[in-house]
N, C-alpha and C positions, 0 to 999 in steps of 0.2 A: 504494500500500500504506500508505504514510505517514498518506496521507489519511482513509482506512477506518476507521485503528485511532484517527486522535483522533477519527473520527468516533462511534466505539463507544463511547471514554471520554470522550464531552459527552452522549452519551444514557447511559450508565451514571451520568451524577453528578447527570444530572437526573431522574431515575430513583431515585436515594439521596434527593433533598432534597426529592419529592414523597412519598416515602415517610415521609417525616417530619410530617406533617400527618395529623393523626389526627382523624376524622369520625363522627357518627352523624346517626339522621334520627329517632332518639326521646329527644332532650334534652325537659324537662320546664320549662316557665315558670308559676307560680302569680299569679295578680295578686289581691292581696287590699284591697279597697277597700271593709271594713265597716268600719261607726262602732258606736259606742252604740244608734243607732237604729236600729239596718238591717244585721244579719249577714249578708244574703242576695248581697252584690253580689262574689262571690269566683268567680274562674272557673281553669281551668286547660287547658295547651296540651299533651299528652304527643306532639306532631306537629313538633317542633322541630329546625331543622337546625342544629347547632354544630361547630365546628372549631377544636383548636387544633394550633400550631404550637412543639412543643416547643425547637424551635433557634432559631426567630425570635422567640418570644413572643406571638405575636399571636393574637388570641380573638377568634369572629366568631362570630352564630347570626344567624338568620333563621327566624320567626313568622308561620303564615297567620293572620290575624285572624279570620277568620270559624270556625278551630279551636278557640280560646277555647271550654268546655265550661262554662255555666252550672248550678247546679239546677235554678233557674226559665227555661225557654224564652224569657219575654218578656222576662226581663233581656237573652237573648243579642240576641236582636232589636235591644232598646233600644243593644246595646253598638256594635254592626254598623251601626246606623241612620246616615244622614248627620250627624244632630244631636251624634253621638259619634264613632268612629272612622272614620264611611264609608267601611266594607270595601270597597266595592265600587270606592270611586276610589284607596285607598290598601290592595291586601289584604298588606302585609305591612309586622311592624318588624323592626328591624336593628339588628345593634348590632357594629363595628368596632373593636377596640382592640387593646394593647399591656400586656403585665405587665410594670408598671414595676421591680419588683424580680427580672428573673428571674435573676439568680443564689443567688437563697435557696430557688429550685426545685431539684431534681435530679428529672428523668425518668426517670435509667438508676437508681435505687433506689426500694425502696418504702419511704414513709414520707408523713406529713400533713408540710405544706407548706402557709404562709398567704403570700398573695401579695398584691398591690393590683393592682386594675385601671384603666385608664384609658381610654376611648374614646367612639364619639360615637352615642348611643342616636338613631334616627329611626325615628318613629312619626307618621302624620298627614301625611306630607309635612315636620317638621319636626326637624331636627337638634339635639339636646343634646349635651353633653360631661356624661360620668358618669364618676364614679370611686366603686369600688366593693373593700372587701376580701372575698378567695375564698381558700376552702381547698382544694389541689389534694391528692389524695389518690393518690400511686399505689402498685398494689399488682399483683404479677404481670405484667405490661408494662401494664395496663389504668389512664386515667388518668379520675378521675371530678373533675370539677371543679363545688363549689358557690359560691354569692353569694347576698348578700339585701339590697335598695338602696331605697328610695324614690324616687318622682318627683314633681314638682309638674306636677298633670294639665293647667291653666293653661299650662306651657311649649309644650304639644304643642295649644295650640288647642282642649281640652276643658271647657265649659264648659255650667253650664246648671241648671234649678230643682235637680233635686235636689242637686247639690253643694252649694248654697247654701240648702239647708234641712238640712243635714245625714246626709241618706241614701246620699251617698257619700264616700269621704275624698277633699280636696283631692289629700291625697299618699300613694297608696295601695301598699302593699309589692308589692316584685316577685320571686319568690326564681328561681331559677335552678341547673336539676341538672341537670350533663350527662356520662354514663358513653361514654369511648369504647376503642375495643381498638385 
């Protein structure tokens, strides 16, 4: 009997502390890598899976690459190609972190909330450390979290004419909107 009932209250508390992790699979990633000379190279992901973790802090999404949504067709091609992100050997980025300030959060009220992010952005096969500030907004148990960061495209193995003729940025914005209940 003894047995049963801790049995019951280690699945009830893990049952409480997965319930704490809050998901959607339509977080929103923008990557904006126009110049001066070249507005056209901005694409957008609305297929995004993000998670946070209000008790532990931790902030994780994951991006198919070949969802990236072009204007131009041949950009998406161009983006997807081996010479770029080679979707095909690497179809997804990631990004693992930690809010380093979460006690300036509160989840159990609504109210805006600016947090700092910290984690390790992989794209390409390759690992960065990103730190980024985000505004977590909550409002009715509903917590929507945004960020807007740059990257040097160089870190992640991306290289090639047009960046170095100016038609794409070195370090192109990446924003980042994720509403979850």
């Amino acid at each position: 009997m003894k047995k049963t009932i801790l049995a019951l209250a280690f699945i009830g508390a893990a049952t409480l502390s997965f319930a704490q992790k809050r998901v959607t699979t339509s977080a929103i990633i923008q990557f904006d890598a126009s110049t001066s000379i070249d507005e056209l190279p901005k694409a957008e992901n609305k297929t995004v899976i993000a998670a946070i973790d209000p008790v532990k802090g931790t902030v994780q999404f994951e991006a198919a690459m070949k969802n990236f949504a072009f204007k131009n067709p041949m950009m998406q091609d161009h983006f997807n190609s081996k010479n770029w992100m080679n979707s095909d050997e690497h179809p997804k980025a990631t990004f693992s972190g930690q809010i380093r300030n979460l006690d300036a959060v509160n989840f159990n009220k609504d109210g805006n909330y600016t947090a700092t992010v910290e984690g390790i952005l992989s794209i390409k096969g390759k690992e960065n450390k990103v730190t980024a500030p985000a505004t977590i907004i909550v409002k009715a148990g509903v917590i929507t979290a945004n960020t807007e960061f740059s990257i040097k495209l160089a870190d992640y193995g991306i290289e090639g004419a047009p960046i170095a003729a100016g038609k794409v940025a070195k370090e192109p914005k990446i924003i980042v909107s994720a509403e979850m209940k």
